[in-house]
N, C-alpha and C positions, 0 to 999 in steps of 0.2 A: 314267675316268682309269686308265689302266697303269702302274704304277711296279716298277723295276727297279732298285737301287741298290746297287750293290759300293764297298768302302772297307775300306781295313785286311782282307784276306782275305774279308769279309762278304759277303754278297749279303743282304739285302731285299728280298722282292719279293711278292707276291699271291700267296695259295694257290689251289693247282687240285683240280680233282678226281682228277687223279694222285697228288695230294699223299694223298689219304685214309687210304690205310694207312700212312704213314710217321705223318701225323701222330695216329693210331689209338694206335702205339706209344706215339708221345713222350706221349700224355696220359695213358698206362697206367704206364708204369716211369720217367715223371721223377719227381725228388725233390720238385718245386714245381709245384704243380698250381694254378688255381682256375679253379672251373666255377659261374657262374652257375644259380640255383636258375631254370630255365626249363623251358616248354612244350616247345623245341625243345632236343637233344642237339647238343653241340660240333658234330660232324661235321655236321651237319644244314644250320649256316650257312654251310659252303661252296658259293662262287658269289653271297655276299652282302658285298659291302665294308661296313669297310675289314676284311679277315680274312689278315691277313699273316704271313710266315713267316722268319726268319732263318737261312742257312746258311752252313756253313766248308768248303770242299770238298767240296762236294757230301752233308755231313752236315746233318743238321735240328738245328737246337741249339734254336729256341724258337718263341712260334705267340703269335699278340693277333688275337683276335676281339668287335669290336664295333659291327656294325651297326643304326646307327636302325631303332627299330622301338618307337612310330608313330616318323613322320619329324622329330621333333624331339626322340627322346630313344635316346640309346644307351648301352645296358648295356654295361662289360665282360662280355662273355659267356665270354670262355676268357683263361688267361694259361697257357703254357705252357713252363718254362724247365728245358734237359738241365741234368745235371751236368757239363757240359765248359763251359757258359758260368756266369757269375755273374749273380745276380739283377739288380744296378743294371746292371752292362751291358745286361743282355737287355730290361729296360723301358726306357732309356734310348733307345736304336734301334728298338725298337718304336713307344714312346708317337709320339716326333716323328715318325715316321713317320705314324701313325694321323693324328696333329694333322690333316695337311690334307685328309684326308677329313670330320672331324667340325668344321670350323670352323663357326661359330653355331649348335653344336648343344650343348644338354646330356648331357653326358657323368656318368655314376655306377655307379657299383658297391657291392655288399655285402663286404666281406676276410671271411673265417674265419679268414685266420690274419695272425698278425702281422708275417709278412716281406711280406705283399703292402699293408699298412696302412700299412706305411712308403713302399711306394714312390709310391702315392697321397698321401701328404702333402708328401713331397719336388718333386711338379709340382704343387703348391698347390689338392689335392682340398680343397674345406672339407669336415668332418664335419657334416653337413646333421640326422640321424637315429640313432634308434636302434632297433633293433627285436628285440624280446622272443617271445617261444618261450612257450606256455603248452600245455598236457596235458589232458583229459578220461580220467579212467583210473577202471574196474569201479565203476560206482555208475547208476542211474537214470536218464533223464533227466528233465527239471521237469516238471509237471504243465503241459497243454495249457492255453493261452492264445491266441487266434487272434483277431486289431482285427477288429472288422467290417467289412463290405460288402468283404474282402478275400479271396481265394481263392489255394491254391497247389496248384500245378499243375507237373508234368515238363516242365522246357526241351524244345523242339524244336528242329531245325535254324533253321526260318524264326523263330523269336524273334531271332536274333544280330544280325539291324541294330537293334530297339529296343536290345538289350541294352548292344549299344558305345554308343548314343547314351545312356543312362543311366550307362555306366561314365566317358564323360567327364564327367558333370555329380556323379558320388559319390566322385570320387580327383582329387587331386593331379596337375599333370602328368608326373610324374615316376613314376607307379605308374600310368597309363592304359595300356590295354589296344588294339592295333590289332584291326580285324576276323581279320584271318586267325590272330592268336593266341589271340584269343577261342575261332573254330573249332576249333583245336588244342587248347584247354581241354576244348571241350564234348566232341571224339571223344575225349580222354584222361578223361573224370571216370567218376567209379563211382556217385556220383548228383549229378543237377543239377535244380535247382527253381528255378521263377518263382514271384514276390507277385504276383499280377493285380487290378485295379478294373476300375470304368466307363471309365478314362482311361486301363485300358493298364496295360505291366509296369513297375512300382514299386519292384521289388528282385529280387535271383536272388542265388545261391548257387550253387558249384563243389565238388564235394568230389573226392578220389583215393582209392585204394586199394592198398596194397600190403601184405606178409606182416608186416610190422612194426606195422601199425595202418591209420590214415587220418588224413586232411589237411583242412581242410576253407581250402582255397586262395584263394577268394576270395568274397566278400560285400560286397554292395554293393545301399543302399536311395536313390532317390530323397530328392535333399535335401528337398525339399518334404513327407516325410512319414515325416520322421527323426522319433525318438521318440515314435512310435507304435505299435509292439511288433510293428514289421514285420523287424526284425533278429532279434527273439526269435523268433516265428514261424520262419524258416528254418532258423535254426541247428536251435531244439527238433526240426524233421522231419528235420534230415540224422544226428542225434544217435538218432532214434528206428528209424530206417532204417538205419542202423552195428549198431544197439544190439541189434536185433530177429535181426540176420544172424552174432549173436555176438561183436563187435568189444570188446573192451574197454580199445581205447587209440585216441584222437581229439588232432590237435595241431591249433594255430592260430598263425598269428605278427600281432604287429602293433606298431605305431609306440609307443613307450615314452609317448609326448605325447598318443596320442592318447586322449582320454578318455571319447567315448561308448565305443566300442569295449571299452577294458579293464573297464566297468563291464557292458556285454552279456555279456561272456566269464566275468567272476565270478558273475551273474547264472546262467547255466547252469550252472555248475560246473566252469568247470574254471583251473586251477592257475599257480603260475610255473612253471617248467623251469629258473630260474636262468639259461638263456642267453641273451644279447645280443650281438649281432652291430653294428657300425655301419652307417651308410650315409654315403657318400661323394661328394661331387658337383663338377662344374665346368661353368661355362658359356664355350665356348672361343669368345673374339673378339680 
């Protein structure tokens, strides 16, 4: 689908990759920014609808990028509004615009801040989540505890189709993982580890790295063999491998609700941060 739409001086239309540097700018020196906590960088998604652009004479005034990825769920991945336009404007003629690429798709986003929370509640985003920030900062990690007849082992390339087939059966539709972001996980991690059996990989771990600390971005066990100290196991080696390389700050986020999780996370050690972000959803029909 091409879409092309002028009104009131506007033009609406799909971003190209002419667009890159303009829109390079507008996500750097506008006053209202949000960027999706993702594998792929704004620019990245160009050439992926719906990722549209708003202008006044041939100025960029704003940018909405949120393409399905899997094919049933799309993040706000970019919102990006100049100061020549106003916020409710600029999502106003974005959002509807987006509408008709994302019909019967779930649509959601994380706000950090509160002029973008508003504008997801005003097109009737329900507040679905909450999700919580927790810290591992200069202390130890637990003493080794490892389930039997279990082995962990360094993801490889070829683990990634087990691994999606296990990340749809351990998340939510709406926090599942396609293959090729997967991929983008595992070339961006600073360490990544499988749980192995007789029956295959049972759980895997994602961590990053950067000057600030480390992340440990995703974890995920095998419902079948949930609480059995296959989430401790991972965490403890990605904690023990941070920890050994001099690291002394490890973050984690997860679901305010979800309660094996935040009892694993205390379990190791580590903390609130006090922040909570919401999560915000619609399913557009």
């Amino acid at each position: 689908m091409d879409l092309t739409i002028t009104r009131d001086r506007l033009t609406i239309r799909l971003a190209k990759d002419k667009d890159r540097r303009r829109l390079a700018r507008l996500i750097h020196f506008c006053p209202w920014v949000h960027r999706h906590l993702d594998w792929r960088p704004p620019l990245d998604w160009l050439g992926y609808q719906p990722y549209l652009i708003v202008e006044r004479d041939g100025q960029l005034l704003a940018a909405l990028a949120s393409p399905p990825d899997p094919p049933e769920i799309a993040w706000i991945r970019l919102l990006a509004i100049s100061s020549e336009f106003t916020i409710s404007d600029a999502w106003k003629v974005l959002w509807q615009s987006a509408y008709e690429y994302l019909w019967g798709i779930t649509v959601a986003a994380i706000p950090m801040q509160s002029w973008f929370s508003q504008q997801l509640i005003s097109a009737q985003f329900e507040h679905a989540h909450d999700i919580a920030m927790f810290a591992w900062e200069n202390q130890k990690p637990p003493p080794e505890h490892n389930p039997p007849n279990c082995n962990l082992r360094l993801m490889n390339h070829n683990d990634l189709t087990s691994i999606k087939e296990l990340d749809a059966l351990a998340f939510g539709p709406i926090w599942q993982q396609s293959l090729e972001m997967l991929e983008l996980a595992f070339k961006q991690s600073a360490h990544a580890m499988v749980a192995e059996t007789s029956e295959g990989i049972i759980g895997y771990q994602i961590s990053t790295a950067e000057s600030g600390g480390c992340h440990l971005a995703r974890l995920a066990v095998h419902p079948k063999h949930q609480g059995k100290g296959i989430g401790f196991a991972l965490t403890r080696d990605m904690l023990v491998y941070f920890y050994n390389r001099g690291t002394l700050r490890v973050t984690v986020n997860t679901q305010t609700d979800n309660t094996p999780s935040l009892a694993l996370y205390k379990k190791v050690g580590f903390h609130s941060t006090g922040e909570v972000f919401p999560v915000f959803k619609i399913f557009l029909d």
